[in-house]
PAZAPA-4460 file (N, C-alpha, C; in steps of 0.05 Angstrom, whole numbers, plus 32768, in hexadecimal, padded with zeros to 4 digits):
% residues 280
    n_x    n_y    n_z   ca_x   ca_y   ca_z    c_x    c_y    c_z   seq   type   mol
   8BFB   849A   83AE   8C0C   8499   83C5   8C18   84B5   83CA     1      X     A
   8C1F   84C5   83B3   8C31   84D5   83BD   8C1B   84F2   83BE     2      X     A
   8BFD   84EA   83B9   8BED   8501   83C2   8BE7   8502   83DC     3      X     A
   8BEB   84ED   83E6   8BE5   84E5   8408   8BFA   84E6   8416     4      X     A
   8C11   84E7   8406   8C22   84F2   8421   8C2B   8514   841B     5      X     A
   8C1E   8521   8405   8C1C   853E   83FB   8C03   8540   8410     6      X     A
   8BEE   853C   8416   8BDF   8540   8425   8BE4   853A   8443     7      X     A
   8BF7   8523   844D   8BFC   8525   8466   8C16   853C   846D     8      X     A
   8C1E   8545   8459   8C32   8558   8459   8C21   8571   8466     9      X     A
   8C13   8581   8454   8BFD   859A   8459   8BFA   8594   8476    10      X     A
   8BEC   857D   847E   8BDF   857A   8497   8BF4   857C   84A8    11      X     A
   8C0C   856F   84A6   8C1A   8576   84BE   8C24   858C   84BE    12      X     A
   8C24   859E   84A7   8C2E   85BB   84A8   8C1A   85CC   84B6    13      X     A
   8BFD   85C4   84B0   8BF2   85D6   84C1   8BF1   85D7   84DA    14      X     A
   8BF3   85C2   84E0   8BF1   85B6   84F9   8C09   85C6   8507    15      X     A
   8C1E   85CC   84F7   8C37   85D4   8508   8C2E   85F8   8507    16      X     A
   8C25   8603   84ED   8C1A   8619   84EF   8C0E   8629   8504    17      X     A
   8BF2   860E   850A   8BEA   8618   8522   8BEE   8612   853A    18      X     A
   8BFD   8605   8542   8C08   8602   8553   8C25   8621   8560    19      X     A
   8C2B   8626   8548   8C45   8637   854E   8C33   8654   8553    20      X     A
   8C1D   8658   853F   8C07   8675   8548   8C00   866A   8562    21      X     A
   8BF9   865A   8561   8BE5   8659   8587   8BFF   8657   8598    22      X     A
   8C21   8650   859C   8C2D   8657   85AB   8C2F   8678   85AC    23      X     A
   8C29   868C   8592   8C30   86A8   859F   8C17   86AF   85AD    24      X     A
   8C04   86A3   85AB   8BF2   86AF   85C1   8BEA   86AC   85D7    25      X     A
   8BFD   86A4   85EA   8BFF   868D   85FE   8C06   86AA   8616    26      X     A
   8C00   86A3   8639   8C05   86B7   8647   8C21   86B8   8650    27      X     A
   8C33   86A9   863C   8C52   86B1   863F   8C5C   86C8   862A    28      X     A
   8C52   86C9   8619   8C4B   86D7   8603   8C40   86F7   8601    29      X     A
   8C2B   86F5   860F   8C13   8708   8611   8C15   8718   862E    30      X     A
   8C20   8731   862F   8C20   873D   864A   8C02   8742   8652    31      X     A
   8BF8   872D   8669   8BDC   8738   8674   8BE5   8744   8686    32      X     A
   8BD0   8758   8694   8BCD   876D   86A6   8BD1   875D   86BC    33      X     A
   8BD9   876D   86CE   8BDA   8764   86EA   8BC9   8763   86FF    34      X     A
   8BC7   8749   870D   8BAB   873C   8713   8B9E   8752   8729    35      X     A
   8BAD   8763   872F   8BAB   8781   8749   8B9E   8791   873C    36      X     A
   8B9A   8797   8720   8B8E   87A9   870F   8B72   87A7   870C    37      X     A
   8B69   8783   870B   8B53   8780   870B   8B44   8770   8722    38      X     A
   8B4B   8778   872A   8B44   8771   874E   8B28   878A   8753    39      X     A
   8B12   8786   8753   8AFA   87A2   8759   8B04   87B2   876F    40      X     A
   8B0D   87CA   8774   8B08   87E2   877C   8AF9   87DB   8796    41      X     A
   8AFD   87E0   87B4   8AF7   87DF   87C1   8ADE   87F6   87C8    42      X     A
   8AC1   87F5   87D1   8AB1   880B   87DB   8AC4   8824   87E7    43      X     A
   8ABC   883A   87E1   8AC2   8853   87F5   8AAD   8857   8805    44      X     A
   8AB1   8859   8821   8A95   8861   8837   8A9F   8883   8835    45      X     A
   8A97   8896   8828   8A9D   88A5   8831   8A82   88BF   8841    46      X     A
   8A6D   88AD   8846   8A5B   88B6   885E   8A64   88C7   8878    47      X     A
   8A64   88E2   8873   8A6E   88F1   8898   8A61   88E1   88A5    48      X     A
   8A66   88DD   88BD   8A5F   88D1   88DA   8A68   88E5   88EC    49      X     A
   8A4C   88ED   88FD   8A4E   88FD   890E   8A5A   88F1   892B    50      X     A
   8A5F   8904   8941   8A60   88F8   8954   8A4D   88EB   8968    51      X     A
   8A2E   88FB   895E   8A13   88EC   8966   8A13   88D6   895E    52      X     A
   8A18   88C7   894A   8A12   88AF   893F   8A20   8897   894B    53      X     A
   8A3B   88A4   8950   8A4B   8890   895E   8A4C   8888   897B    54      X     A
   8A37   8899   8986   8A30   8889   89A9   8A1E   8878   89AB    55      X     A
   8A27   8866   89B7   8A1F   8849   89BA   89F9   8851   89BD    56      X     A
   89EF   8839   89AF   89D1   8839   89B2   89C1   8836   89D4    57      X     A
   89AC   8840   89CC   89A5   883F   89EA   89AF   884E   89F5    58      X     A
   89BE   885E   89F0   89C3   887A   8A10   89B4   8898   8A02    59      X     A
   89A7   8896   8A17   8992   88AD   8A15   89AA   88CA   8A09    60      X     A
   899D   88DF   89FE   89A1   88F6   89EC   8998   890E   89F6    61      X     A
   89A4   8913   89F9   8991   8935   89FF   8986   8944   89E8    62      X     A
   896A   894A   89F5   8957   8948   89DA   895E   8970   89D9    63      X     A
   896C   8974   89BB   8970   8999   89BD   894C   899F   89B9    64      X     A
   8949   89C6   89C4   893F   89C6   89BC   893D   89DD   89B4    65      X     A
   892F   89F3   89A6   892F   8A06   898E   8948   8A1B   8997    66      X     A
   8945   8A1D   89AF   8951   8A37   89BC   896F   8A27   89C2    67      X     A
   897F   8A08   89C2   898B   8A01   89CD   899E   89FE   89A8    68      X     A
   8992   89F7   8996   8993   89FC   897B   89A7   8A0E   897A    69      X     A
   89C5   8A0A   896D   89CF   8A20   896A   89DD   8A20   8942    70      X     A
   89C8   8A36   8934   89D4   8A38   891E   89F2   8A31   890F    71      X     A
   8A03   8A43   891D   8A15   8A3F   8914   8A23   8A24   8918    72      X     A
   8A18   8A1C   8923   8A29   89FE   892E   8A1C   89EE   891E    73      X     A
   8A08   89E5   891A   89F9   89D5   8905   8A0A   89E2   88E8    74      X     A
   8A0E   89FF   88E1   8A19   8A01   88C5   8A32   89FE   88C2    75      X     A
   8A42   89FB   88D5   8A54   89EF   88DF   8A62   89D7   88D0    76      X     A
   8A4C   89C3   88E8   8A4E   89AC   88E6   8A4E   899C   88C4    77      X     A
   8A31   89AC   88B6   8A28   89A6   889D   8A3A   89AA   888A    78      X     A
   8A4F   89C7   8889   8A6B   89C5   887F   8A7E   89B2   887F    79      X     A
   8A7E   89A5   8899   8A9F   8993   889C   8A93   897E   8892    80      X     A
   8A6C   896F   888F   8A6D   895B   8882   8A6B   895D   8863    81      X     A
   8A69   8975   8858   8A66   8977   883D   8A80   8976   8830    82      X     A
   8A94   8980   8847   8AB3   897E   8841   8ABF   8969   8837    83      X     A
   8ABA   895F   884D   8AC2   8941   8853   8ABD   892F   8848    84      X     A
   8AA2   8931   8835   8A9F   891E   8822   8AA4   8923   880E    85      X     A
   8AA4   8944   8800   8AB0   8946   87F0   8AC9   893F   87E7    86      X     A
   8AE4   893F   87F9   8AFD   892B   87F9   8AFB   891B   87F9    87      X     A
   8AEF   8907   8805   8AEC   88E9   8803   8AE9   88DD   87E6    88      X     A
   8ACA   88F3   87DF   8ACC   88E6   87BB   8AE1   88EF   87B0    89      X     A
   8AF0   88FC   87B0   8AFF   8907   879F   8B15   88F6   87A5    90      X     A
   8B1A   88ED   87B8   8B2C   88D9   87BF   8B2D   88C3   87B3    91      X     A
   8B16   88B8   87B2   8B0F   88A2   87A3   8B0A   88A8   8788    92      X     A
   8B02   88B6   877F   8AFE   88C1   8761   8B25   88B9   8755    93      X     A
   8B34   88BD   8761   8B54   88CC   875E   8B57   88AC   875C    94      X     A
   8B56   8899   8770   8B56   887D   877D   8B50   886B   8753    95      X     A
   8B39   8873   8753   8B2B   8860   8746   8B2D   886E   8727    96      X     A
   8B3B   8887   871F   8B3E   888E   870A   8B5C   887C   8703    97      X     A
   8B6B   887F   8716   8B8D   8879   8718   8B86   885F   8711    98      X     A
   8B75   8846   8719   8B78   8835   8712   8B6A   8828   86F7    99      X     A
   8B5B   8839   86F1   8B52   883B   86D1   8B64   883E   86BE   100      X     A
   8B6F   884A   86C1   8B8A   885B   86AE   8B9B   8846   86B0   101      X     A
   8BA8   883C   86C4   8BB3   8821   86C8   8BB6   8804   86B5   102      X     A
   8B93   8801   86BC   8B8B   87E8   86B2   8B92   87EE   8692   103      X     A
   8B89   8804   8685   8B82   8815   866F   8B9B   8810   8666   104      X     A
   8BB2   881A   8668   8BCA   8817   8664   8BDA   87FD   8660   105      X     A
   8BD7   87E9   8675   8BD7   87C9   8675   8BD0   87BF   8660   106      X     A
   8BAF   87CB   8656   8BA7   87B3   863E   8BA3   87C1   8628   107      X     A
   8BB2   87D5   8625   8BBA   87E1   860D   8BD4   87D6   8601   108      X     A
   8BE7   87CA   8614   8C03   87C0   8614   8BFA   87A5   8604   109      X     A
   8BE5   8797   861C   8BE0   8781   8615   8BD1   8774   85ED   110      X     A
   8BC1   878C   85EB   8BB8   8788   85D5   8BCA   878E   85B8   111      X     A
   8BDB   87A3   85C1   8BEC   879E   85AB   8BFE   878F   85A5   112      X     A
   8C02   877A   85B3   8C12   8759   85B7   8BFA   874C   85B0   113      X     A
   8BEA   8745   85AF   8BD1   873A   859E   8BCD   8741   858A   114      X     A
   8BCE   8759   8581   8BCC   875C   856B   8BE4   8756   8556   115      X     A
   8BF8   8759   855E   8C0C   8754   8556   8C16   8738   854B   116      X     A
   8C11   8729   855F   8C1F   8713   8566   8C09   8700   855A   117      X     A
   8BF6   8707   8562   8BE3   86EC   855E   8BBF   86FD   854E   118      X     A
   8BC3   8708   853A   8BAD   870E   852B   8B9E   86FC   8525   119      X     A
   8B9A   86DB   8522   8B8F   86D2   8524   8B7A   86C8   853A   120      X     A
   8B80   86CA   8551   8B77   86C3   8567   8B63   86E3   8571   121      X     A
   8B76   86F9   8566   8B61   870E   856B   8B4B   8713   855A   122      X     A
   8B40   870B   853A   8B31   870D   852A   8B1F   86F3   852C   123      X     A
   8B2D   86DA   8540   8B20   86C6   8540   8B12   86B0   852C   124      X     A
   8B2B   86BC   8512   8B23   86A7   84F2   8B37   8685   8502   125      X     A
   8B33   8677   84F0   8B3B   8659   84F5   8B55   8659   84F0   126      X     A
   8B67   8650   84FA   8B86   864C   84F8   8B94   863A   84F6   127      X     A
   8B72   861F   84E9   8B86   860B   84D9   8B7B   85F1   84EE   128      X     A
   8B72   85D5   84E1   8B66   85C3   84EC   8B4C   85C6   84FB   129      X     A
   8B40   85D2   84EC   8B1B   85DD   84F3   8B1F   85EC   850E   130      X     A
   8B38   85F9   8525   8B38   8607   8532   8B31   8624   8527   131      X     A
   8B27   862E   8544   8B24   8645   8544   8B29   8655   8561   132      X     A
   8B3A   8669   8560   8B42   8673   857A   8B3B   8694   857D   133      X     A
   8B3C   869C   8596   8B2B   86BC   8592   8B29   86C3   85B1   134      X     A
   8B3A   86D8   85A2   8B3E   86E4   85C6   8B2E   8703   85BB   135      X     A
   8B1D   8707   85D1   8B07   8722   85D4   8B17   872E   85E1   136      X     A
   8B1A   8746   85D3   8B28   875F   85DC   8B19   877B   85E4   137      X     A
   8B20   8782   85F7   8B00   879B   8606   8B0A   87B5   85F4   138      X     A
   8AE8   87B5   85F0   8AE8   87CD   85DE   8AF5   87E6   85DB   139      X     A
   8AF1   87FB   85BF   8B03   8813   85CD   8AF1   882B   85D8   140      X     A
   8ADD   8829   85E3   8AD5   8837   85F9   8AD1   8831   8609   141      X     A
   8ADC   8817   8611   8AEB   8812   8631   8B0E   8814   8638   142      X     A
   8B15   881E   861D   8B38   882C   861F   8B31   8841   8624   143      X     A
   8B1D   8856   861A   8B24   886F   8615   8B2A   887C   8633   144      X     A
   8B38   8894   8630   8B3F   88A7   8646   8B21   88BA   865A   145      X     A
   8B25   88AD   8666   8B0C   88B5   8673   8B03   88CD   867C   146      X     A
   8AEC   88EA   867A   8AF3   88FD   8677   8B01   890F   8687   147      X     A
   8B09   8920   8687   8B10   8933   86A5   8AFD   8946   86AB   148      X     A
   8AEF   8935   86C0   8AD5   894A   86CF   8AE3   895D   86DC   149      X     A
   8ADA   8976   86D8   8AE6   8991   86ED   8AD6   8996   86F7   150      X     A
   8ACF   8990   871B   8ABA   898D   8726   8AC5   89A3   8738   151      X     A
   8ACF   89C0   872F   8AD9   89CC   8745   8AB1   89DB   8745   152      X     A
   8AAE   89EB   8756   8A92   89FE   874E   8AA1   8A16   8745   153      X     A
   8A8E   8A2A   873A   8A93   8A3B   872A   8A7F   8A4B   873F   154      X     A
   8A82   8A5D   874A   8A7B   8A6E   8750   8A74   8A8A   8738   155      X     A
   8A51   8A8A   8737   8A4B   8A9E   8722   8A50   8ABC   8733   156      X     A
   8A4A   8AC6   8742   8A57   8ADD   8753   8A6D   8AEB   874D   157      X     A
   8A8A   8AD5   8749   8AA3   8ADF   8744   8AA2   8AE9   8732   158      X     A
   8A91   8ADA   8721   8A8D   8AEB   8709   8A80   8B01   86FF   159      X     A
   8A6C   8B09   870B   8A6D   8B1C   870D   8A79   8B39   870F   160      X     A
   8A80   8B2F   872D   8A94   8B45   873A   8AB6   8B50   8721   161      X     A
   8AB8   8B3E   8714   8ACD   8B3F   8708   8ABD   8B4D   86EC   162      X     A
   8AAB   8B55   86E8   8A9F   8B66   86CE   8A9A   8B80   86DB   163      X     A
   8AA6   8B81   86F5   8AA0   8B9E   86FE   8A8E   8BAA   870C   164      X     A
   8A80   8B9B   870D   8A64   8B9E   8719   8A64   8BA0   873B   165      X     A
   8A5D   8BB7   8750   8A61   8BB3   8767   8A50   8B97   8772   166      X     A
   8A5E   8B87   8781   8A4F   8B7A   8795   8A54   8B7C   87B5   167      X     A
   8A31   8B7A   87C6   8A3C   8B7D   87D8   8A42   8B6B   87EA   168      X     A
   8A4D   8B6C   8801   8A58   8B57   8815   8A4F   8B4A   8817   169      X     A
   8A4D   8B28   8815   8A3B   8B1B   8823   8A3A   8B20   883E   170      X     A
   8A24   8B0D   8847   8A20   8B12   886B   8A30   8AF2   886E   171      X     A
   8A32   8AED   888A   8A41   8AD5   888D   8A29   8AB9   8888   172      X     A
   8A18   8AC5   888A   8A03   8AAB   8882   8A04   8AA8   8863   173      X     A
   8A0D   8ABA   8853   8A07   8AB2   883A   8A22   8AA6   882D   174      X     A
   8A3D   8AAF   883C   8A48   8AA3   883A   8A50   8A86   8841   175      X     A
   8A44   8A79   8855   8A3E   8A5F   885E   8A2E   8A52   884A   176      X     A
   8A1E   8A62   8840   8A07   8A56   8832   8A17   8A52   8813   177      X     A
   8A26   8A63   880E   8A33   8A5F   87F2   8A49   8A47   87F5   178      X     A
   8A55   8A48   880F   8A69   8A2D   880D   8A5A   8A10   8816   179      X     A
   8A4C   8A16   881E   8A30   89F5   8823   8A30   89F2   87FD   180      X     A
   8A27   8A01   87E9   8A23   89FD   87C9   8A38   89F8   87C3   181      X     A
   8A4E   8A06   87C4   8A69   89FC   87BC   8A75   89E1   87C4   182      X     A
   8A70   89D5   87E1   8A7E   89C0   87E7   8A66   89A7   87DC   183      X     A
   8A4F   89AC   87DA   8A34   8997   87DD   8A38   8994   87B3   184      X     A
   8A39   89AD   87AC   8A42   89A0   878C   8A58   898A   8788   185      X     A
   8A74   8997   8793   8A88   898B   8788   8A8D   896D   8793   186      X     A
   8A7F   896A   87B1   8A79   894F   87C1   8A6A   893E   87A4   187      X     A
   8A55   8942   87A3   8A3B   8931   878E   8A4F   8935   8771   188      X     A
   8A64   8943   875F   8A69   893C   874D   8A83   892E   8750   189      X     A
   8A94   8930   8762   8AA3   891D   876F   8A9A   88FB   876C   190      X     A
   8A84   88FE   877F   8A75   88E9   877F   8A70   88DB   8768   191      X     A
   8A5C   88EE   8757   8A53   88E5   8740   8A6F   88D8   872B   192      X     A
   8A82   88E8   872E   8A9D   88DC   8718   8AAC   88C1   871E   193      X     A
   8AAB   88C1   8737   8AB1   88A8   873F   8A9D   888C   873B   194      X     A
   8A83   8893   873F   8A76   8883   8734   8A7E   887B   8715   195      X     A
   8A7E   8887   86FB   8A87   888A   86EB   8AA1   887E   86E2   196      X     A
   8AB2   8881   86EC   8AC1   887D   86ED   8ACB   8858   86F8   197      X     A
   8ABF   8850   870F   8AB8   883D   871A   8AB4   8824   870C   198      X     A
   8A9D   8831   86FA   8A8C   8820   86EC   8A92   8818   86D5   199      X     A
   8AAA   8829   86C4   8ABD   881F   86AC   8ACF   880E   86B7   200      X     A
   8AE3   8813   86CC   8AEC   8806   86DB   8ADE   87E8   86D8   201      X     A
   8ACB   87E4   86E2   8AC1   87C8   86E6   8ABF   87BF   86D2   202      X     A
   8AB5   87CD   86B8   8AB0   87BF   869D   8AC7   87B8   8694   203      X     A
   8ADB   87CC   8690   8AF7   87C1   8681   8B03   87AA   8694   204      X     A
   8AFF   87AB   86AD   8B0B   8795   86C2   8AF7   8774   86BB   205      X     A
   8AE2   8776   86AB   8ACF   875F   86A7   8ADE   875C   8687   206      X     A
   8AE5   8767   8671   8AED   876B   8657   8B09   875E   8661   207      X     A
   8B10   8765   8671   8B34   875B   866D   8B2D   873B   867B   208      X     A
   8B1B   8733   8687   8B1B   8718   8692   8B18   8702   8685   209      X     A
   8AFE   8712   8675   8AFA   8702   8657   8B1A   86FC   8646   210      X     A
   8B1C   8716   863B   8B3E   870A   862C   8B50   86FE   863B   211      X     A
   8B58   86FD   8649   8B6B   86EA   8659   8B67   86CC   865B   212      X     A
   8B4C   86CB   8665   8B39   86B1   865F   8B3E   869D   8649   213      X     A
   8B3A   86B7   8634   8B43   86A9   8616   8B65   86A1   8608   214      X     A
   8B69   86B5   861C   8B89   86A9   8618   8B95   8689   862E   215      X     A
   8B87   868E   863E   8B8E   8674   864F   8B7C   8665   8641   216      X     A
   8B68   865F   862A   8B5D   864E   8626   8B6A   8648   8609   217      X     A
   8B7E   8658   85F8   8B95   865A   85E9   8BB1   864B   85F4   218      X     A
   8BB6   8649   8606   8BCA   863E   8618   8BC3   861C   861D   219      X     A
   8BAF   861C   8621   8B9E   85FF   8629   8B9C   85F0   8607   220      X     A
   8B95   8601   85F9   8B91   85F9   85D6   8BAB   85EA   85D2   221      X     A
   8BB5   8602   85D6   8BDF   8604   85C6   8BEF   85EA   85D6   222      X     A
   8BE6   85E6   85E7   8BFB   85CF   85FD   8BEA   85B5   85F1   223      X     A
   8BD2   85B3   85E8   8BBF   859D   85D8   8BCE   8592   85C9   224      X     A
   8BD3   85A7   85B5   8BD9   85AF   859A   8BFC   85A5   8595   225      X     A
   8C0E   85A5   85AB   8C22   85A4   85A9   8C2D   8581   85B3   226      X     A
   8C18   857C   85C3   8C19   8566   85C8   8C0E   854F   85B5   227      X     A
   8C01   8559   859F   8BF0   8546   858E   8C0A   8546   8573   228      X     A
   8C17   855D   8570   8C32   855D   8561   8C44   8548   856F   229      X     A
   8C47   854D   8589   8C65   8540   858C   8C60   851D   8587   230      X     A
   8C43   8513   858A   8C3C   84FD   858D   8C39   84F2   856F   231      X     A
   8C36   8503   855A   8C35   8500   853C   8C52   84F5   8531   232      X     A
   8C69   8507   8542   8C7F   850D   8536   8C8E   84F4   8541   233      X     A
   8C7F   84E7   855C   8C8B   84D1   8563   8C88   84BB   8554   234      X     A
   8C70   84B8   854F   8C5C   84A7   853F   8C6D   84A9   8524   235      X     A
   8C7A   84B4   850F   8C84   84B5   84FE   8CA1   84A8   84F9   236      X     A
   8CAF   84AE   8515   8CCD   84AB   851D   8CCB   8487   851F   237      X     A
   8CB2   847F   852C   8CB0   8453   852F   8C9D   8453   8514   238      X     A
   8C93   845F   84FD   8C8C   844A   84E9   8CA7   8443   84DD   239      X     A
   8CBD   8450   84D5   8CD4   8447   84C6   8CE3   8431   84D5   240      X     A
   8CE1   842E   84F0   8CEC   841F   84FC   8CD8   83FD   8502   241      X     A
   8CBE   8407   8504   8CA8   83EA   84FA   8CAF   83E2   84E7   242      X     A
   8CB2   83ED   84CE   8CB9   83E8   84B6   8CD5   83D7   84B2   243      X     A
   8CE7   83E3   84CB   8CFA   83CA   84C0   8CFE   83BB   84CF   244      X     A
   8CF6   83BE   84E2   8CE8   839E   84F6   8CD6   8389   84E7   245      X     A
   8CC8   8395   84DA   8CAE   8384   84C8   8CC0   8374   84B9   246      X     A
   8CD3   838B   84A1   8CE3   837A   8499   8D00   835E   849E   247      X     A
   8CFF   836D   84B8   8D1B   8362   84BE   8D07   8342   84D1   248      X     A
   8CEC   833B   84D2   8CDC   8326   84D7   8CD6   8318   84BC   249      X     A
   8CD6   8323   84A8   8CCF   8311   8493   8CEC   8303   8486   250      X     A
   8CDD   82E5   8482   8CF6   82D9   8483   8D00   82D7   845E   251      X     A
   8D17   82D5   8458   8D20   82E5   8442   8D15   82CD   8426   252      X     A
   8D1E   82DB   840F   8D12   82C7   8405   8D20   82AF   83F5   253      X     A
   8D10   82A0   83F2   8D1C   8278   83E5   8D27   8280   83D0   254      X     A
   8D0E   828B   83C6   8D18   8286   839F   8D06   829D   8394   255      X     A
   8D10   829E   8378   8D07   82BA   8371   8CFB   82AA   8350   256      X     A
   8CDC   82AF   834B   8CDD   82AA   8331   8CCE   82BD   8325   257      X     A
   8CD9   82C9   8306   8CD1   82DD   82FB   8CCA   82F2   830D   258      X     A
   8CE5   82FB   8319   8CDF   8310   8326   8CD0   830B   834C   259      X     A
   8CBF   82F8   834B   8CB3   82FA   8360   8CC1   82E1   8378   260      X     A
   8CB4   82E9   838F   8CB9   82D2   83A9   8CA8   82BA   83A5   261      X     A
   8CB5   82A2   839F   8CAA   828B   83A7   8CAD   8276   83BF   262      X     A
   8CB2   8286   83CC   8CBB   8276   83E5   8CD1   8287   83FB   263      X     A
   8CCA   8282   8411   8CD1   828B   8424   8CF0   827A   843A   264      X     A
   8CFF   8283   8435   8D17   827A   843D   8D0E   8272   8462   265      X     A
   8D1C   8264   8471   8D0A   8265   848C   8D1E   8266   849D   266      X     A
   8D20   8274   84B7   8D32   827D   84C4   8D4B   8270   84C1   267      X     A
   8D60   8280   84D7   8D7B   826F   84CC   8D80   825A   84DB   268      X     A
   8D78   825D   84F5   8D74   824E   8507   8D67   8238   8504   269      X     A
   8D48   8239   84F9   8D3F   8224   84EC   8D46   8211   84D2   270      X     A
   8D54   8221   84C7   8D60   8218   84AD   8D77   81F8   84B4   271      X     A
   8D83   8206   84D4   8D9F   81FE   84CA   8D92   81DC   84DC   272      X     A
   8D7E   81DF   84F3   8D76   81CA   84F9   8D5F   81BA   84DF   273      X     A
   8D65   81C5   84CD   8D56   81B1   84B6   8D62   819E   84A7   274      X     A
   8D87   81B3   84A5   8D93   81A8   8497   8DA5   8191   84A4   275      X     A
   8DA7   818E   84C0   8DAF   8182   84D9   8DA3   8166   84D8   276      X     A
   8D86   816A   84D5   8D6F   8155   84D5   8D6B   8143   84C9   277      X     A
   8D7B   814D   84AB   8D7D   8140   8491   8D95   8134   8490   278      X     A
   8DA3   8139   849D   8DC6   8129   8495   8DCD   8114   84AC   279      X     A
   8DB3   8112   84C3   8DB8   80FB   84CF   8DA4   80E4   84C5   280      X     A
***
């Protein structure tokens, strides 16, 4: 007897064990990121659009022709869109780095409250009544600091000129022609970093959905878990009270020989109409 209630002891201890770990890992508990963090990054259009493109279809064009062709206005033009897109990515590059660093920061907070708090649920060993709980936490080269591309151009020329060496003037075409390389690089590595950049973005924003997941499915466990206690603890509080109901129904006893019951005394009520029965 007293191994079985040594054994229902353990069990309800664990039971309270894990029950009290799976309350620290609960999302009252656990600062998750904010649901704006992982929301995807909207497209950048950052495509120049000329003013040819934007007149309505169907109205005839005046067709240039070689002699109507004016150089500078085409290199012009080819400048303000190389410009123009070059800011744009960079815009968005600035856009979508800020919110990396963000998120980055968020579930760096968040994981050291996991780790802390609830090491079990982050190593995902059993925490008692064949459970097992396990929150996936995104890797650390989706924390790390993402690099700083310096996408300015480097002009090899300057350098030059700065070892002493005479150079001579450019002409104005070669100057156009050097800022078309300058703006058409830093546009495409603009471009390219943001892509990059983008695309960690999305992974750590898929990594943090997963853990959260697991914590609301820790939350769902723990409220199980707490409800299957309070229903135990009830269940404990009416056997002492069956018990003296049971007894306080058994009717007391007649006679006692060597120790034991031979007979059952029978209510009082019934008793007293027996003895009523007999004296008339």
């Amino acid at each position: 007897m007293r191994l079985i209630l040594f054994a229902a002891a353990m069990i309800g201890a664990a039971s309270a064990t894990t029950t009290n770990g799976m309350a620290q890992c609960l999302r009252t508990s656990i600062p998750t990121p904010n649901p704006a963090l992982l929301t995807p990054p909207s497209e950048f259009d950052c495509e120049f659009k000329t003013s040819s493109l934007n007149e309505p279809p169907g109205q005839p064009q005046p067709s240039a022709t070689r002699g109507q062709t004016d150089p500078a206005a085409e290199a012009a033009a080819l400048v303000a869109k190389l410009d123009y897109e070059r800011q744009c990515y960079r815009h968005a590059r600035t856009i979508v780095h800020d919110r990396l660093r963000q998120l980055q920061a968020s579930v760096d907070k968040t994981m050291k409250v996991v780790n802390r708090a609830c090491p079990a649920a982050r190593t995902g060993r059993a925490t008692g009544l064949g459970s097992t709980t396990s929150i996936p936490l995104p890797g650390r080269a989706l924390l790390a600091e993402p690099a700083n591309v310096d996408c300015e151009f480097k002009d090899s020329s300057l350098d030059d000129a700065a070892g002493g060496a005479p150079q001579p003037t450019p002409t104005r075409a070669q100057a156009d022609a050097a800022l078309r390389v300058k703006l058409d690089y830093e546009r495409q590595c603009y471009r390219h970093d943001e892509m990059i950049l983008r695309n960690g973005l999305q992974l750590l924003q898929a990594s943090v959905g997963e853990m959260i997941k697991a914590v609301n499915r820790n939350e769902l466990r723990a409220a199980k878990q707490q409800t299957a206690a309070k229903q135990q603890a009830a269940a404990k509080q009416q056997r002492p009270a069956d018990r003296s109901l049971r007894r306080a129904q058994v009717a007391p006893c007649a006679a006692i020989s060597r120790g034991k019951c031979v007979g059952r005394d029978p209510d009082a009520h019934v008793r007293f109409m027996i003895l009523r029965d007999s004296s008339l």
